[in-house]
Short mmCIF file of the C-alpha atoms (twelve columns), coordinates in Angstrom:
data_MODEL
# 
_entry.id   MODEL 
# 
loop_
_atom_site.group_PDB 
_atom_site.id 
_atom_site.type_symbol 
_atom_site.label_atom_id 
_atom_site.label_alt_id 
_atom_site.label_comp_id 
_atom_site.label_asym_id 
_atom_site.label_seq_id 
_atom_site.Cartn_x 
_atom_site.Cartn_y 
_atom_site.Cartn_z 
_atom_site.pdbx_PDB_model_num 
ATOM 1  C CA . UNK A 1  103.241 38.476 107.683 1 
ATOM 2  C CA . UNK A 2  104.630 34.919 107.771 1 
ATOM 3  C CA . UNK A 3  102.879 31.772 108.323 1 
ATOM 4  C CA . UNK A 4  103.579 30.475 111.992 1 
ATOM 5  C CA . UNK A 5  102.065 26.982 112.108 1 
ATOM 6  C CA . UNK A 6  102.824 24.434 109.902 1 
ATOM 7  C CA . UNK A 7  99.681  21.541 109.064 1 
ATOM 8  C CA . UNK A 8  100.143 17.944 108.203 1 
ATOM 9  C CA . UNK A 9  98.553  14.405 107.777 1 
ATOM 10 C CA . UNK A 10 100.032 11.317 109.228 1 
ATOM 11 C CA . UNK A 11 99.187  8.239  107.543 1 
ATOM 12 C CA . UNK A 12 98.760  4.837  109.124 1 
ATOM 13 C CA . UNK A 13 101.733 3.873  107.714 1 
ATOM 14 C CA . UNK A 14 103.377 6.621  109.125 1 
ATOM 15 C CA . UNK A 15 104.562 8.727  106.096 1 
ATOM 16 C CA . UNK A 16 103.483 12.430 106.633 1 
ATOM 17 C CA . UNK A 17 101.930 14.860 104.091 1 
ATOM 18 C CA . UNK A 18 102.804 18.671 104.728 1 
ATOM 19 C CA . UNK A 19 99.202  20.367 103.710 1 
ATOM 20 C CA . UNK A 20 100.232 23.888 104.195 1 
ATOM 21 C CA . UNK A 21 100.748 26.819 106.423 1 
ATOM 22 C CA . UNK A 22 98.970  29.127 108.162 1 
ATOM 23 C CA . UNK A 23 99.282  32.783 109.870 1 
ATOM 24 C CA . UNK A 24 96.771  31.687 112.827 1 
ATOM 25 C CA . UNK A 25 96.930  28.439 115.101 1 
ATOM 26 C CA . UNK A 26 92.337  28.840 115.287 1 
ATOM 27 C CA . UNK A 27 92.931  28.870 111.484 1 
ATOM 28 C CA . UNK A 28 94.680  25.659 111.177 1 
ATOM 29 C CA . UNK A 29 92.687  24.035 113.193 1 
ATOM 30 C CA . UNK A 30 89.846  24.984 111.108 1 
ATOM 31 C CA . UNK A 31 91.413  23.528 107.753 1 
ATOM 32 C CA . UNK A 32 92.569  20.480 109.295 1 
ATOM 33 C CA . UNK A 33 88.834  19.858 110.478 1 
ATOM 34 C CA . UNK A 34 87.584  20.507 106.910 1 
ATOM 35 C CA . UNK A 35 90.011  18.520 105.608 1 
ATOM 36 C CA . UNK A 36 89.304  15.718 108.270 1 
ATOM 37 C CA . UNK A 37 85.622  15.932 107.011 1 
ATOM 38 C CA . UNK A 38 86.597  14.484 103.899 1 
ATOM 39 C CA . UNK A 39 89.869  12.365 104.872 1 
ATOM 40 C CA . UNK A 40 89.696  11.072 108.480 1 
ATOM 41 C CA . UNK A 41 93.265  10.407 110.347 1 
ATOM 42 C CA . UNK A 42 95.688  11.674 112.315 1 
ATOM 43 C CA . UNK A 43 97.034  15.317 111.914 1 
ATOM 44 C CA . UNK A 44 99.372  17.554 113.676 1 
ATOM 45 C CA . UNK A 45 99.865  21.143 114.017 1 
ATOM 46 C CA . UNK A 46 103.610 22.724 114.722 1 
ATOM 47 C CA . UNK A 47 104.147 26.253 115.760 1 
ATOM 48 C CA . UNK A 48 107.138 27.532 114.096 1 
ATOM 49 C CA . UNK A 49 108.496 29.710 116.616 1 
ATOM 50 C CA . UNK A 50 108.413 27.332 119.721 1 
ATOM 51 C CA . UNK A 51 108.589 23.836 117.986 1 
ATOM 52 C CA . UNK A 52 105.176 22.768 119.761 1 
ATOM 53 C CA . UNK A 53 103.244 20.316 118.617 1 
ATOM 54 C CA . UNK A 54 99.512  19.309 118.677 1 
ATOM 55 C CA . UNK A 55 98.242  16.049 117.330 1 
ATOM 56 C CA . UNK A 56 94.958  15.638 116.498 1 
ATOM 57 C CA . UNK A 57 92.872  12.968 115.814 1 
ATOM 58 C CA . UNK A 58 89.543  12.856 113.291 1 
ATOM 59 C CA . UNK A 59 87.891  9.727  113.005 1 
ATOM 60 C CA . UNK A 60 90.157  6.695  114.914 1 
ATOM 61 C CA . UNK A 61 89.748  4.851  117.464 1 
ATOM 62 C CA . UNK A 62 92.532  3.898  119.259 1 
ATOM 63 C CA . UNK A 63 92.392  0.789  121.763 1 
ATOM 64 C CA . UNK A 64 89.766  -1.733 122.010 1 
ATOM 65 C CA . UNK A 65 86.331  -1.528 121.780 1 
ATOM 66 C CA . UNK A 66 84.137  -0.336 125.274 1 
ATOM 67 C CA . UNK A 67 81.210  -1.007 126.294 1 
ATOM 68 C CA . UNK A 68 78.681  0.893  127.376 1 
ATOM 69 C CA . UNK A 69 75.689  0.164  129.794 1 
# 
């Protein structure tokens, strides 16, 4: 069987890191949170046969602070 999603790491610089592949979209999701455990940052997931992409996000913030009451 071949792998269908393809994982990766975006640095803040921008450069990307290809971590591996994976058979099962639940599957990479579940390395890229381990991973994210250790090395919080941006990620994305792209499915090979449509192109998709997901981008997740361990970690950041994004934006200014908020306040809450």
């Amino acid at each position: 069987m071949h792998a269908l999603f393809d994982m990766y790491r975006v640095d803040v610089d921008g450069s990307v890191e290809w971590l591996g592949s994976s058979q099962d979209y639940r599957l990479a999701l579940l390395e890229i949170g381990l991973t994210a455990v250790e090395a919080p940052g941006e990620y994305v997931i792209v499915d090979r046969q449509t192109s998709d992409r997901i981008v997740l996000s361990f970690g950041m913030r994004r934006g200014p602070p908020v306040a809450v009451q």
